[in-house]
N, C-alpha and C positions, 0 to 999 in steps of 0.2 A: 648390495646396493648401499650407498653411503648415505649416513645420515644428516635428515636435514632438518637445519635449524632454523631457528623461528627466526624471521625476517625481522628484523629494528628499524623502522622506519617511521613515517610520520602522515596522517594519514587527515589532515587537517589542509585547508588550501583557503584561499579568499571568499569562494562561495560559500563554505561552513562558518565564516565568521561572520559574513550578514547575514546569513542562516538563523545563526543565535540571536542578533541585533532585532531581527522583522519577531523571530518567531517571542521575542520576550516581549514585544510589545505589544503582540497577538494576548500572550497569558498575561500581561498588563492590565488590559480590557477587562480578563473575567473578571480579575481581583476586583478592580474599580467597579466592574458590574456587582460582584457578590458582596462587595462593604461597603459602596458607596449608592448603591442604587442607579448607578451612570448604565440605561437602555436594557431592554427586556430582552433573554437570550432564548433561544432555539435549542433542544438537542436533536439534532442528528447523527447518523449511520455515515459511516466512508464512503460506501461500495453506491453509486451514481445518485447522490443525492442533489435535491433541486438548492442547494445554496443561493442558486443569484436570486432567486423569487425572496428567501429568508434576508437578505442582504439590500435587497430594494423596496424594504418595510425598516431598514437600520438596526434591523436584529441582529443579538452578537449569536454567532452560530459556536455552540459546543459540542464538541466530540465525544461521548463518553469511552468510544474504542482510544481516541489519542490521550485521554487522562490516563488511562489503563496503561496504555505502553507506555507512561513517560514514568507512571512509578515504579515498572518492570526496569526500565533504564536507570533511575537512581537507585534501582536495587531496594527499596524498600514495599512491594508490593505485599510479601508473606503477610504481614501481621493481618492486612487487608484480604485477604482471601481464607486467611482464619477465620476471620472476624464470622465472612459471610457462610462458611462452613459449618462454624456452632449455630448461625440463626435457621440450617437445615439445607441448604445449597448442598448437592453432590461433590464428591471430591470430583467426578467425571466432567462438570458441570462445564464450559466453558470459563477458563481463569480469566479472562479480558470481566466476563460478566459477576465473575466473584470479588475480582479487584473492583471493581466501577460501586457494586452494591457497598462493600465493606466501605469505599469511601466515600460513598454519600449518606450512609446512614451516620459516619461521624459530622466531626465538624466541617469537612472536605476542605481543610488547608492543606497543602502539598507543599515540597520544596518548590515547587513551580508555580503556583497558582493558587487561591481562592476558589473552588468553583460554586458559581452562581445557582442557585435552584432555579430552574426553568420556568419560562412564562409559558414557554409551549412545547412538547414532545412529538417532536415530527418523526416518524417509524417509517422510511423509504425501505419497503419489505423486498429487498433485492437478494433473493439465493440463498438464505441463510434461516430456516424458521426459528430459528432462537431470539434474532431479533424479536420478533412480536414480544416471545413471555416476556424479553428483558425490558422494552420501554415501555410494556404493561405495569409488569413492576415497581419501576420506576414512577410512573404515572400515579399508582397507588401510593409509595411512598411521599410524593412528593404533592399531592391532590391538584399537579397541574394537569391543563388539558390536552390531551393527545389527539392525533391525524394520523391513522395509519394510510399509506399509499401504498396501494397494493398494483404492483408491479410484475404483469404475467411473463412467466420463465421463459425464454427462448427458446420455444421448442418445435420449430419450422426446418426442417434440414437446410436450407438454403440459411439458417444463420440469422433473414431477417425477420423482424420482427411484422406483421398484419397491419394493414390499414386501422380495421376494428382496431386491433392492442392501443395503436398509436393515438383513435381516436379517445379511447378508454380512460389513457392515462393524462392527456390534455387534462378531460373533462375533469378530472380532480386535481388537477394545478387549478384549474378554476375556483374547483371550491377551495382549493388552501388559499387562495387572493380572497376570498372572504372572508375567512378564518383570519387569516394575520392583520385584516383591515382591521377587526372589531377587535383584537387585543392590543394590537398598537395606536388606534385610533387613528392613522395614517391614510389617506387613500391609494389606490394604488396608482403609480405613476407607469404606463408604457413603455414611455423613452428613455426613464432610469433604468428598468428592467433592460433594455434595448444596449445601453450605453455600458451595465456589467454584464453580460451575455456577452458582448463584444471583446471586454478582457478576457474573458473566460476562452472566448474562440482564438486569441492571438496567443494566450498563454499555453494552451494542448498545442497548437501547431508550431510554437519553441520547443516547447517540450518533445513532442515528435522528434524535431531536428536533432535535438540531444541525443534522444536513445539513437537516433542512425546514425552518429559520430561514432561509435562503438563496435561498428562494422570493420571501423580500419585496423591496423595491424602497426604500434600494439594500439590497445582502445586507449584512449586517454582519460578514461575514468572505470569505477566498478559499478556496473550495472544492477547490483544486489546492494551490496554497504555505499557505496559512496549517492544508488540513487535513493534510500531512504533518508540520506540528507535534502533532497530536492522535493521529495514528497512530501513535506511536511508543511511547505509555501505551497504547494500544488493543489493541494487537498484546504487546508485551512484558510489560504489566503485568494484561493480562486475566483474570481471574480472582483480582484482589489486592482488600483494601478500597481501597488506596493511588488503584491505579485508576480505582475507582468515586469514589471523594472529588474526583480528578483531572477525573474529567465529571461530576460536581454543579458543580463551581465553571464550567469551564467553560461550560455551560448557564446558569446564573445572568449571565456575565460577556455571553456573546451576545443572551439574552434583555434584558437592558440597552441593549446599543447599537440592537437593530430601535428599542426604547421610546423611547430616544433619535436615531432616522434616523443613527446614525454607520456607516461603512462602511471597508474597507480605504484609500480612495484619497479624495482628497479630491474628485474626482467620478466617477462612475457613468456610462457614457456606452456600454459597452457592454458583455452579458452574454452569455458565453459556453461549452458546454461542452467538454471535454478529454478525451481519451483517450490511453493509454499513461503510464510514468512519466516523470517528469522529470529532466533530464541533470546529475548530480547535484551533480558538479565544477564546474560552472556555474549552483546556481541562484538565486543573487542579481540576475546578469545576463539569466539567460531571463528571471527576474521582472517585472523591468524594460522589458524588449522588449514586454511588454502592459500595464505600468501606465503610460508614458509612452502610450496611449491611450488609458488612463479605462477598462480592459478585464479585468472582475473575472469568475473563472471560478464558476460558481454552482453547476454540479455534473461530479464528476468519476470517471470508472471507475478511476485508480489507488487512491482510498481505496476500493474495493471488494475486491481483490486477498486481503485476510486477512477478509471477513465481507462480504456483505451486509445489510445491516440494515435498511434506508430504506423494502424493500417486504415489511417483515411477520413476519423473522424474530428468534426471541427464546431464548435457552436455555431449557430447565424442568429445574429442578431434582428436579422431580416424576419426571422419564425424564431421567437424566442421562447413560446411554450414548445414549440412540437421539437427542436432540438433539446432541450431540456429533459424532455420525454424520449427521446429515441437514444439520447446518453444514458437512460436507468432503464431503457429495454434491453439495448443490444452492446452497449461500446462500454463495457465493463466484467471485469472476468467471475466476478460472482455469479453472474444472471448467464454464462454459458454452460452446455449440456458437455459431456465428458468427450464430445468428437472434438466438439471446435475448442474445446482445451488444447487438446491431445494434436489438431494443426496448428494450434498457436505456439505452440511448443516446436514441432516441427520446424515450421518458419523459420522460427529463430536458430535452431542447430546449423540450418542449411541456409537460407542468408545472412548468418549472423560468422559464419564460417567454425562452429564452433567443433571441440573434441568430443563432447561431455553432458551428459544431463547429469545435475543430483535432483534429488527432491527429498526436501527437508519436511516432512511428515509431523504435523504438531499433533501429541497426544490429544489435549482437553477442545479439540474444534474436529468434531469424526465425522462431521457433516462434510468438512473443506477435504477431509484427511481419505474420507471412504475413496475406494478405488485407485488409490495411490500402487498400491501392488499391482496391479494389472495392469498401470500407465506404466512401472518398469517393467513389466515384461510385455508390454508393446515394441516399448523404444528398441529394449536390447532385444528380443526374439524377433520381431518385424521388421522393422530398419536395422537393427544391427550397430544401435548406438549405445557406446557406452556407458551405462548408468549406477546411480548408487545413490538407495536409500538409506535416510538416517533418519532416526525420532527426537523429540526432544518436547519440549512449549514453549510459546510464545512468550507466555508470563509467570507461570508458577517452575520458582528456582529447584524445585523436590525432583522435576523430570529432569536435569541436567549432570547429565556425568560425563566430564572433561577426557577423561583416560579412555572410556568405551570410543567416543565419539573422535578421538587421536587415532587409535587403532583401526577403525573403520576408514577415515579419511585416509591416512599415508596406506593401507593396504590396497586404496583404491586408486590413487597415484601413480603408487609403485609401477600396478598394472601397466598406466597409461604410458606411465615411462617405459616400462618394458615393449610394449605395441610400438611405440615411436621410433625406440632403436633397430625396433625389428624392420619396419616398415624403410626408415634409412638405410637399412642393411644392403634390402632387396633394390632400392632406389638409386642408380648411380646419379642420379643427379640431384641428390638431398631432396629434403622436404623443408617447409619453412620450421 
C-alpha cells in the first residue's frame, strides 16, 4: 500500500475570517466587562442553555467550557490544570473544569480575553452531573449567586420529552426572569425576549441547511473541523442579529461551492462520521491524520452538543419560554439516552451516504466517554459499519500521542481502502 502524505493545503476560507472578526468582538465585551465594569455577565453551560432569556436582561453571557477550549487551542492550558491539580482536583477530573478553575482562581487574563467575575452563575444541568460540582465551585469561589435549572433527562422511548417536564421547566425560566430582574434592575421585557428567540429560530434553521449541504458529494465543507468554526457564532452569538448575518453569509458561501463541486480537500475519497469532540491542543494535527486520506467528515455528533437542529428543531418566538424549554429537554445531544445516540448516528451514516464511523473517546469526560465500546460494537457487529475508536482529551496535552493516534488512523484507512478496491473489483460498474 503506498504511502500517504500529509495533504498541504489551506483550510481557512471567508467564513473563518469573520469568524475571528464577530468572535473578537464577542471577547472584546468580557475584557471591557472584567476592566471596565461595561454590564453584568452570566455564566453559562453549552449543552441547551436559555441564553435569549440571559441576553434580554443585556447580560454578557460567559462560557466557561469555551474559556477552557480556547486555552486548550492557544496551547497554554497545562500550567492551568496544574495549578487546579496542586489545589486537590483529580488528575481524572474533567480538564475543561481543571482549566476553568486554575484560570479563574488567577487573574483570568488570557491571550483572548479578560474574563469578567460573574453577576450570576446560571447551571443549565443538562446530561452531565459535573456541571453542578463545577459551578458550585465556582459559586463558592467567586461568592456570586447561582440558579441551578434542573433539566429532566430524556427518558420516554418515543424521545420526547412529558407535558409535566415541559411544564417543569417553563416554570423555572419563570423564576430565572425574576432572578435577573432583581440583579440587573431591568424589567422583563416579552417582545425583546420575542424579537431574540426569533434570531435564535432563523439562526438553527440556517444552520440545519448547512449541515444538509454535506449530503452532497464531494461535501463542500468538514462537518467535524471546519463546523467547529461555525459553532463558535452558534453557540455564543445565538440570539444576536450579528449571529444570524454570521449564517446567511455562511450559507450563501457553502451553497456556492456544492454549485461549484469545491470541497475541503482536494479530493474526496472517503466520508465519514465522527463522534465525541476533538482534542483540542492538537487540532491541526488530528486534522491532518484524515485529510492526508482524502477523508472529509460529513456529519458530526459534537456540533450537536449546544442544539440539534438538523432533524426538525426551530425556536418560535410565538412560545418563547416553552421552546426555550423543549431545546434543553430534548433538541441537544447531552440530555439524550444511548438509543437515540446510537440512531442519531445511524441517520447520519445512512443519509449522510457515509463509509465510516470513528469515535474519538476523551479520557477526562467518562461520563460523555462511557459506553463508547459498545457503540463500536454495535456499529461494526450490528449494522456492519466500519468503525475505529481512538482516545485522547479535549484539553489536557499529557493524553496526546501523535505516533500511537498516526498508526491507529492510516491502519484504519488502509482497511477501508482495501474494502473499496474489493468491492470495485466485484462491481463492473464502479462504485463512486
Amino acid at each position: 500500500m503506498a504511502k500517504k502524505e500529509a495533504v498541504k493545503t489551506s483550510y481557512q476560507g471567508q467564513i473563518h475570517l469573520l469568524q475571528k472578526d464577530l468572535m473578537g468582538d464577542y471577547f472584546a465585551s468580557l475584557t471591557r466587562a472584567a476592566e471596565q465594569g461595561e454590564g453584568k455577565s452570566a455564566y453559562m453551560l453549552i449543552s441547551g442553555n436559555p441564553v435569549e432569556l440571559v441576553l434580554a436582561f443585556d447580560m454578557i453571557p460567559v462560557y466557561p467550557e469555551i474559556n477552557a477550549l480556547q486555552l486548550a487551542v492557544k496551547k497554554v492550558a497545562l500550567p492551568y490544570i496544574l495549578k487546579a491539580e496542586e489545589m486537590g482536583y483529580s488528575i481524572d477530573n474533567c480538564a475543561y473544569v481543571k482549566a476553568d478553575v486554575g484560570l479563574f482562581l488567577g487573574d483570568r487574563k488570557t491571550p483572548f480575553a479578560t474574563i469578567p467575575s460573574p453577576s450570576l452563575i446560571l447551571c443549565n444541568y443538562v446530561g452531565c452531573n459535573v456541571y453542578l460540582q463545577w459551578f458550585e465551585h465556582l459559586a463558592e469561589y467567586s461568592q456570586a449567586e447561582i440558579f441551578n435549572l434542573d433539566i429532566p433527562f430524556n427518558r420516554h422511548p418515543s424521545g420526547k420529552p412529558s407535558k409535566q417536564d415541559l411544564e417543569y421547566v417553563v416554570k423555572q425560566l419563570e423564576e430565572l426572569i425574576e432572578v435577573c430582574e432583581r440583579i440587573t434592575g431591568k424589567k422583563f421585557d416579552y417582545q425583546k425576549l420575542q424579537k431574540i428567540v426569533s434570531y435564535s429560530g432563523q439562526t438553527g434553521e440556517l444552520w440545519s441547511r448547512i449541515k444538509g449541504l454535506t449530503k452532497h458529494i464531494p461535501s463542500p465543507f468538514d462537518a467535524y473541523f471546519d463546523s467547529v468554526t461555525m459553532m463558535a457564532p452558534l453557540y455564543c452569538l445565538r440570539g444576536t442579529e450579528g449571529g444570524l448575518r454570521f449564517f446567511e453569509t455562511a450559507y450563501k458561501e457553502m451553497e456556492e461551492k456544492v454549485r461549484l463541486g469545491m470541497g475541503p480537500l482536494p479530493q474526496e475519497r472517503f466520508r465519514f462520521v465522527i463522534e465525541g469532540p476533538p482534542p483540542w491542543p492538537y487540532l491541526r494535527t488530528f486534522r491532518d491524520l484524515f485529510a492526508k486520506w482524502g477523508a472529509v467528515a460529513v456529519a458530526s455528533t459534537y456540533s450537536t452538543v449546544g442544539g440539534l437542529w438538523e432533524f426538525g428543531f426551530q425556536h418560535d418566538p410565538n412560545r418563547p419560554l416553552e421552546s426555550i424549554a423543549e431545546h434543553m429537554l430534548e433538541w441537544n445531544l447531552t440530555n439524550r439516552n444511548f438509543l437515540q445516540r446510537y440512531d442519531q448516528i445511524r441517520r447520519y451514516v445512512e443519509e449522510w451516504s457515509a463509509d465510516a464511523l470513528v469515535i474519538h473517546s476523551v479520557k477526562s469526560c467518562r461520563l460523555f466517554s462511557a459506553g463508547q465500546g459498545d457503540m463500536r460494537e454495535y456499529f461494526t457487529k450490528e449494522l456492519g459499519i466500519p468503525t475505529l475508536l481512538i482516545e485522547s482529551d479535549i484539553e489536557d496535552p499529557r493524553y496526546f500521542s501523535e505516533a500511537q493516534m498516526k498508526t491507529r488512523v492510516d491502519a484504519f484507512f488502509e482497511s477501508l481502502e482495501h474494502r473499496k478496491i474489493l468491492r470495485q473489483a466485484s462491481a463492473p460498474g464502479g462504485e463512486r
